[in-house]
C-alpha positions as CSV (number, residue, x, y, z in Angstrom):
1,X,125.3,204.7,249.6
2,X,128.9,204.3,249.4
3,X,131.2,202.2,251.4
4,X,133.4,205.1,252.4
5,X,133.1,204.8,256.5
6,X,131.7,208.2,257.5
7,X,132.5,209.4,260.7
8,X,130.3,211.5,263.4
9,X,131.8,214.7,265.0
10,X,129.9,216.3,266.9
11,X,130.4,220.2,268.2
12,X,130.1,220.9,271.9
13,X,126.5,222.6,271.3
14,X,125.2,219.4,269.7
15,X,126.8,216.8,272.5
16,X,125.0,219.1,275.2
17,X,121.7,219.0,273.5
18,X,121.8,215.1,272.5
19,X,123.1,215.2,276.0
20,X,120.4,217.2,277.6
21,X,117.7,215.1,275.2
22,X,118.4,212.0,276.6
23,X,118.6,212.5,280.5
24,X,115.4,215.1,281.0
25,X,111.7,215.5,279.4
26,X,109.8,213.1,278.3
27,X,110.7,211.9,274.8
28,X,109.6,208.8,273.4
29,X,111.7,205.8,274.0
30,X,113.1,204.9,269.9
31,X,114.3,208.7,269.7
32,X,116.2,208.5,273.1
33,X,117.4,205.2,272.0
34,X,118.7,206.9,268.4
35,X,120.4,209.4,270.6
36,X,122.0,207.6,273.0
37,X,123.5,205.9,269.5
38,X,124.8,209.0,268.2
39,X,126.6,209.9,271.6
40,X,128.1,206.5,271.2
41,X,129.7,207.4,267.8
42,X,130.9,210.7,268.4
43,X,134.5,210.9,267.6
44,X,134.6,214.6,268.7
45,X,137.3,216.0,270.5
46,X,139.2,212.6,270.5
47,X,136.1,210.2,271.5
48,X,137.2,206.4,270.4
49,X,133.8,205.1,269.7
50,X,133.0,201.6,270.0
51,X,132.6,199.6,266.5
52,X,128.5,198.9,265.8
53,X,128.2,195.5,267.4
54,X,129.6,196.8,270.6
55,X,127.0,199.6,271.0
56,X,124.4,197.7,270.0
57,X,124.9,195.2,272.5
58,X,125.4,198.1,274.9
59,X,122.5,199.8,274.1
60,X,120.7,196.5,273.6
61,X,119.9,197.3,270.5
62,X,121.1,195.8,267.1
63,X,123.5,196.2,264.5
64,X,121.1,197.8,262.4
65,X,119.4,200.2,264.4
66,X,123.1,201.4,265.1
67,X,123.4,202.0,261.1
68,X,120.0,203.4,260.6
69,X,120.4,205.8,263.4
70,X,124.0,206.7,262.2
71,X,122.8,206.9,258.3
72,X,119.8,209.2,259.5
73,X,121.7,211.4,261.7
74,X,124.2,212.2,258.8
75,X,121.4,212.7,256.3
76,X,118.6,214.6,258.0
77,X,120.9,216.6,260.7
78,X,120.3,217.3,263.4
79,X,117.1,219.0,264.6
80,X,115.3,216.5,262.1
81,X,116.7,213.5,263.4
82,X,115.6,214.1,266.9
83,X,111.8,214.7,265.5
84,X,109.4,211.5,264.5
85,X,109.1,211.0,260.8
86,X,106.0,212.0,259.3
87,X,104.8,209.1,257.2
88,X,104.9,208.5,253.5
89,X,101.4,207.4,252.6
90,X,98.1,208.5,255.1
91,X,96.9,205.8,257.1
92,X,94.0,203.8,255.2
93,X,90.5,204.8,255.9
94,X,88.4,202.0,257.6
95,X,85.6,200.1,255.5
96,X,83.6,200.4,258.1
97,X,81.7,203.8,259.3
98,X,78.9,204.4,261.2
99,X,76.6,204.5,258.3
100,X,77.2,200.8,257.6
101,X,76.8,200.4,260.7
102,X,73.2,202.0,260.7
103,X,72.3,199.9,257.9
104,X,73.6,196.5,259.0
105,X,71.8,197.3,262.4
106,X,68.7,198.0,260.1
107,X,69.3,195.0,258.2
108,X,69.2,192.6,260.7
109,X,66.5,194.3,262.8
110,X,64.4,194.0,259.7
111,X,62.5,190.6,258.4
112,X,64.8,188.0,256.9
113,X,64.5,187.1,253.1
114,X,62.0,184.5,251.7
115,X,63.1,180.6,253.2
116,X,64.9,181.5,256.3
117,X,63.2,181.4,259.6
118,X,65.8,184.2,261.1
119,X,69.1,186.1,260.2
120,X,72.7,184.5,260.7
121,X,75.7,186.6,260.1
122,X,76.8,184.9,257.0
123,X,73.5,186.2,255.6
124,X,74.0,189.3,256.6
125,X,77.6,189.9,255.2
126,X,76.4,188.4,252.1
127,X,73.1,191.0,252.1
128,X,75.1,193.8,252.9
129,X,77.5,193.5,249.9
130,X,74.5,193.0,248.0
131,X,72.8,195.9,248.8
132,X,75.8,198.0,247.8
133,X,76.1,199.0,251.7
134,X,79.7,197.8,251.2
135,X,82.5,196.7,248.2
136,X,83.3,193.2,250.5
137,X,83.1,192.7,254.3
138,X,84.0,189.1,256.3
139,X,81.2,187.5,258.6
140,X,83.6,188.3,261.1
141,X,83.7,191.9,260.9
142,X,79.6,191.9,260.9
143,X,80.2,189.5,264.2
144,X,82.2,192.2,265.7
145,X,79.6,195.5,264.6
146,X,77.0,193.3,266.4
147,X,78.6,192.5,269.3
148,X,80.0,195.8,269.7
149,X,76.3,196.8,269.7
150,X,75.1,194.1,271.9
151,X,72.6,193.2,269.1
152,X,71.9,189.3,268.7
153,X,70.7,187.0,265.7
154,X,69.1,184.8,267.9
């Protein structure tokens, strides 16, 4: 990006709408927020806007959601900018499913191994992964499935 200061004018249309955004509906509260910024840097029809640091402490906000919303704005346009980004990557699928589930359940309903008089949840994380129910999984997270299904190792 260059250092050239860029400058936001706004037509009448755009003011009403930014305008109209941010004083009725429900919208959430980041979007209104990146509004309200933009009708703070209008220089339309004469407007002096305030430098960043100003409306950032006016909006109480900082300096760099002022330049974020500014740089977006003047990049996406905008009926874009007043929309939520969708996001770059898809949100990571869980480890666990209810088919681990069924067989950790299983697991520990079922007999322990040779030497041990019962199951603990160490054992069973480490069974599990042995099995090939699952890649890795923590003694934690098996904690969590059996208290979630108010199933006990003692």
């Amino acid at each position: 990006m260059s250092n050239i200061k860029r400058t936001i004018k706004l037509s009448q249309k755009e003011r009403k709408q930014l305008l109209e955004f941010t004083s009725t509906g429900s919208h959430p509260s980041r979007i209104v927020r990146r509004a309200q910024i933009i009708l703070a840097l209008d220089t339309s029809y004469g407007r002096s806007p305030g430098n960043e640091e100003t409306i950032a402490k006016l909006l109480n906000t900082t300096r760099q959601t002022v330049q974020n919303a500014k740089t977006d704005f003047l990049e996406l346009g905008m009926e874009s900018f007043l929309e939520r980004r969708k996001r770059k990557t898809p949100p990571v699928q869980p480890k666990v499913d209810g088919e681990f589930e069924a067989h950790l359940i299983a697991l520990c309903c079922s007999d322990p191994p040779e030497g041990y008089a019962r199951w603990n949840i160490r054992l069973v994380a480490d069974k599990v992964v042995e099995l090939g129910y699952i890649e890795s999984v923590s003694h934690m997270t098996v904690s969590r499935i059996l208290k979630k299904t108010n199933l006990s190792l003692t």
